[in-house]
FIZA-40402 format. One record per residue: residue number from 1; residue in three letters; x, y, z of N, C-alpha, C in turn. Coordinates in steps of 0.02 Angstrom, whole numbers, plus 50000, padded with zeros to 5 digits. Last residue first. Example, Ala and Ser with C-alpha at 12.3 -4.5 7.8 and 13.67 -1.06 7.14 Angstrom:
BEGIN
[atom 2 'SER' [50642 49888 50354] [50684 49947 50357] [50645 50002 50394]];
[atom 1 'ALA' [50660 49716 50390] [50615 49775 50390] [50660 49835 50390]];
This chain:
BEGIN
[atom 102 'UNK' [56073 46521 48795] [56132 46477 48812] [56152 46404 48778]];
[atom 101 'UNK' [56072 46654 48683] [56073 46586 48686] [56102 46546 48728]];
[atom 100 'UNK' [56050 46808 48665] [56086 46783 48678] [56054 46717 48712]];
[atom 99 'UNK' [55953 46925 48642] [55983 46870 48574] [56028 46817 48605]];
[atom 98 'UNK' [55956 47017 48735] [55902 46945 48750] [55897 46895 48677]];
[atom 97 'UNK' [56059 47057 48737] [56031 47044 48793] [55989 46970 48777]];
[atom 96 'UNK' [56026 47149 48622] [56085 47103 48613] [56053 47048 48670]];
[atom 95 'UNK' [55933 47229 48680] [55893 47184 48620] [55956 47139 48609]];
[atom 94 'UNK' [55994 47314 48772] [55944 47240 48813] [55946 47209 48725]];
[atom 93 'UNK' [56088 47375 48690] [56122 47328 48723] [56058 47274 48759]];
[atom 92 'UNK' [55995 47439 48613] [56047 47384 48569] [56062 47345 48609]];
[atom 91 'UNK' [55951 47523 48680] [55914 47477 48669] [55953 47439 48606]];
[atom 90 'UNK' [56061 47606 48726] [56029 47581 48770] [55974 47505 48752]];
[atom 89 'UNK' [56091 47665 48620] [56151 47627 48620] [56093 47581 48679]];
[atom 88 'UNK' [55983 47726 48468] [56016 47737 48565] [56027 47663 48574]];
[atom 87 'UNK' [56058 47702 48315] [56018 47720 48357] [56034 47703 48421]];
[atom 86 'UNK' [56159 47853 48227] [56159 47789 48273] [56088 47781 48322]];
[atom 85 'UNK' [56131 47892 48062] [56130 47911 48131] [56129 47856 48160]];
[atom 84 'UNK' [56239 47922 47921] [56214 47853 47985] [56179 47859 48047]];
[atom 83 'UNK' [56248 48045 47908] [56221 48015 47855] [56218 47961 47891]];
[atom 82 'UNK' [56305 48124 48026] [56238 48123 48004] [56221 48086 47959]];
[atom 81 'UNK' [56433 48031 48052] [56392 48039 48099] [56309 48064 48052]];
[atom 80 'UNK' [56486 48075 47915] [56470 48002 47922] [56419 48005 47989]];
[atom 79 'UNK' [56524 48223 47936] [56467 48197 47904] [56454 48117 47911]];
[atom 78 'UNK' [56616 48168 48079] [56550 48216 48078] [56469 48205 48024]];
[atom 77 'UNK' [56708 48126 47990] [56684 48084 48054] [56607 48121 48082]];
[atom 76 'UNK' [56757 48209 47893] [56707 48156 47899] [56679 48139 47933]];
[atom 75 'UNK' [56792 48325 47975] [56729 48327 47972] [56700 48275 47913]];
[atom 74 'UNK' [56905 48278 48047] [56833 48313 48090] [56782 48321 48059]];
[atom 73 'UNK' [56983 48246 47930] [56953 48192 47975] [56905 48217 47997]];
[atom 72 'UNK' [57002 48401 47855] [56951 48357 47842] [56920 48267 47867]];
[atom 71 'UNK' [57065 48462 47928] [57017 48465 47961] [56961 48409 47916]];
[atom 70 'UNK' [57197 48481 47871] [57183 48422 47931] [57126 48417 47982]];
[atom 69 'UNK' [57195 48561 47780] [57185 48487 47748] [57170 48443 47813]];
[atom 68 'UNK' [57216 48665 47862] [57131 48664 47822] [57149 48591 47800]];
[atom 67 'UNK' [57339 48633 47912] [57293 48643 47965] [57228 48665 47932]];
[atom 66 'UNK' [57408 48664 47775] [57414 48607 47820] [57346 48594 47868]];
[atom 65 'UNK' [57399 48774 47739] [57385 48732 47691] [57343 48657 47761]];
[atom 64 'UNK' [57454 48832 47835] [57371 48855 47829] [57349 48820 47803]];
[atom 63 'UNK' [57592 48814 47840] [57569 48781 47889] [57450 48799 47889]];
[atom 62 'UNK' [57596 48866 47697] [57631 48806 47740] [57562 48781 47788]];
[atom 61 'UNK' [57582 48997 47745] [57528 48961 47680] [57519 48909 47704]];
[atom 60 'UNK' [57698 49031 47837] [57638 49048 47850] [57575 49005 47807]];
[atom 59 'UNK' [57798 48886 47811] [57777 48962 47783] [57712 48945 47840]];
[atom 58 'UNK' [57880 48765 47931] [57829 48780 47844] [57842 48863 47863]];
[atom 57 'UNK' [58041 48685 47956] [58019 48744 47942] [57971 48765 47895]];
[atom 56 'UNK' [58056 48530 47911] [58075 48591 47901] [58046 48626 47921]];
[atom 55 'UNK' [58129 48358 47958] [58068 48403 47931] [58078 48454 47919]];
[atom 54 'UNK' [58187 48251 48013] [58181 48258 47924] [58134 48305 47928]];
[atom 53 'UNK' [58188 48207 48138] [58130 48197 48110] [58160 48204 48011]];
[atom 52 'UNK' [58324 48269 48181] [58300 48218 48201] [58242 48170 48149]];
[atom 51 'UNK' [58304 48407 48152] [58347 48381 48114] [58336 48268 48120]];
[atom 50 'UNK' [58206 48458 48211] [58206 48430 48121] [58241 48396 48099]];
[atom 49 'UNK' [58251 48452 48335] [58185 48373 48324] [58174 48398 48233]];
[atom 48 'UNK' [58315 48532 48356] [58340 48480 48371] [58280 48419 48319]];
[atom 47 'UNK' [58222 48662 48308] [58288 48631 48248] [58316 48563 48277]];
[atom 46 'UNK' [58052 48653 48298] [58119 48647 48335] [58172 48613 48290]];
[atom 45 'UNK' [57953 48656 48214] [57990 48702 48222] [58050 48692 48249]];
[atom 44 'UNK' [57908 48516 48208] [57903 48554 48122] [57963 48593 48132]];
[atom 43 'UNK' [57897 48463 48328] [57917 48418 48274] [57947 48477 48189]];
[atom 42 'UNK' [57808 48565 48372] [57886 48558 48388] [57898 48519 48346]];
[atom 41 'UNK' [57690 48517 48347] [57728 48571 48296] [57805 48582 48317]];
[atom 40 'UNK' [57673 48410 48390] [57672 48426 48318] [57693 48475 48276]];
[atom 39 'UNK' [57668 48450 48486] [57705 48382 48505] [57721 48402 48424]];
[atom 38 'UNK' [57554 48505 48519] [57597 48552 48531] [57648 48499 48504]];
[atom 37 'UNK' [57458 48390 48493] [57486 48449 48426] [57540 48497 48455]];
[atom 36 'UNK' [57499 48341 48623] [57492 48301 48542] [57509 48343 48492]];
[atom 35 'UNK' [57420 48410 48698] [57499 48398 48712] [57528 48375 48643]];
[atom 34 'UNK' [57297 48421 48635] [57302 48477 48661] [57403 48474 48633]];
[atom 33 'UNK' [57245 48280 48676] [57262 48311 48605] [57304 48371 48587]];
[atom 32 'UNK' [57258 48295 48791] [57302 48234 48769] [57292 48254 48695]];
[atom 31 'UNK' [57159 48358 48843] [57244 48372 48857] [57278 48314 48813]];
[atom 30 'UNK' [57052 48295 48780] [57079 48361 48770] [57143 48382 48787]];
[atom 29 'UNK' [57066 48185 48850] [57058 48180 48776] [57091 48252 48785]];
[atom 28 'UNK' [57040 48223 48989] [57108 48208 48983] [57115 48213 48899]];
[atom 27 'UNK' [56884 48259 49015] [56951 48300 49012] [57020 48298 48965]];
[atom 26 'UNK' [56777 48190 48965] [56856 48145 48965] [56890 48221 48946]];
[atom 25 'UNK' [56653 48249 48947] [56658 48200 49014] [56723 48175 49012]];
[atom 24 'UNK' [56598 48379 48921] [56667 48386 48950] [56692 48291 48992]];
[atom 23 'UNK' [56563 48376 48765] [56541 48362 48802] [56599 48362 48853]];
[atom 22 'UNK' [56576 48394 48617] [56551 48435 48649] [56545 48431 48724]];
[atom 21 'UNK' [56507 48219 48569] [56543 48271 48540] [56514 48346 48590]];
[atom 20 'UNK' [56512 48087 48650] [56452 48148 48675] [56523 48204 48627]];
[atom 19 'UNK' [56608 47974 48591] [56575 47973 48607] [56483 48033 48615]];
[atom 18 'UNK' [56718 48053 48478] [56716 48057 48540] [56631 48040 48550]];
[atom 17 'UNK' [56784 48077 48367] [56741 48013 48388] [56741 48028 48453]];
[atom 16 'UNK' [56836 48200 48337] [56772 48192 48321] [56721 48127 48338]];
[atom 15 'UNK' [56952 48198 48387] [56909 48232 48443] [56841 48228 48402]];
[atom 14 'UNK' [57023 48092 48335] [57027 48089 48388] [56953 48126 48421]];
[atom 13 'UNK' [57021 48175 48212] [56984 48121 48212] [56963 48104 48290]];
[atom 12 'UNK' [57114 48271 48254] [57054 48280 48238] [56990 48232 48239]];
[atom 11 'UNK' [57206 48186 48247] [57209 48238 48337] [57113 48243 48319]];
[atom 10 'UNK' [57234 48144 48117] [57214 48100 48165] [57195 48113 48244]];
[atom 9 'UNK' [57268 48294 48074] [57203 48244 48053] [57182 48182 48090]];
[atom 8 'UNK' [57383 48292 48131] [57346 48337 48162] [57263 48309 48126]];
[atom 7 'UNK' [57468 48208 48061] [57468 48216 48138] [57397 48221 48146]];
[atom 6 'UNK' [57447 48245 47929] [57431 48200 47949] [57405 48169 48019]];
[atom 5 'UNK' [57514 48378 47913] [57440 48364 47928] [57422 48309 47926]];
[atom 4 'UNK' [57632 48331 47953] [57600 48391 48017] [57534 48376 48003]];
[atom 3 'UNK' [57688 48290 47855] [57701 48229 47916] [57654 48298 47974]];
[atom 2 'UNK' [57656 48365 47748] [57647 48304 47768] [57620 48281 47841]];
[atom 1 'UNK' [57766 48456 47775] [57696 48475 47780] [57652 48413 47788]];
């Protein structure tokens, strides 16, 4: 159970830093998370890759336990997003711009 919600907390993380949360501009993130947890649960279910891995077969609870504990990356990364708001990236980069010394 572990080794699934761990996975799947970092898939999460993955999709909470995403730059424009919501936003379709990196397709591929999504397939690439998408392939990732399918990646994850074969790891759990398939008997070649348990035996391989050390893992087992969860329960229905199992795997509910699992997939509510691995939501809590999505939603640090989320609350940290509101308790810091970032300011626009646009005027960081001229005010860097013009800190710069030759």
């Amino acid at each position: 159970m572990t080794f699934l919600t761990l996975g799947l907390t970092q898939l999460g993380v993955a999709l909470a830093s995403r730059a424009r949360a919501g936003s379709w501009a990196n397709p591929f993130l999504l397939v690439a998370v998408g392939t990732a947890g399918l990646l994850q649960l074969a790891a759990v279910y398939a008997p070649p890759l348990q035996a391989l891995l050390g893992t087992h077969t969860l329960g229905p609870l199992e795997l509910a336990v699992a997939a509510a504990g691995s939501m809590f990356g999505f939603a640090g990364i989320h609350l940290d997003r509101r308790l810091h708001p970032r300011q626009d990236r646009s005027e960081d980069l001229h005010r860097d711009a013009r800190d710069v010394r030759p």
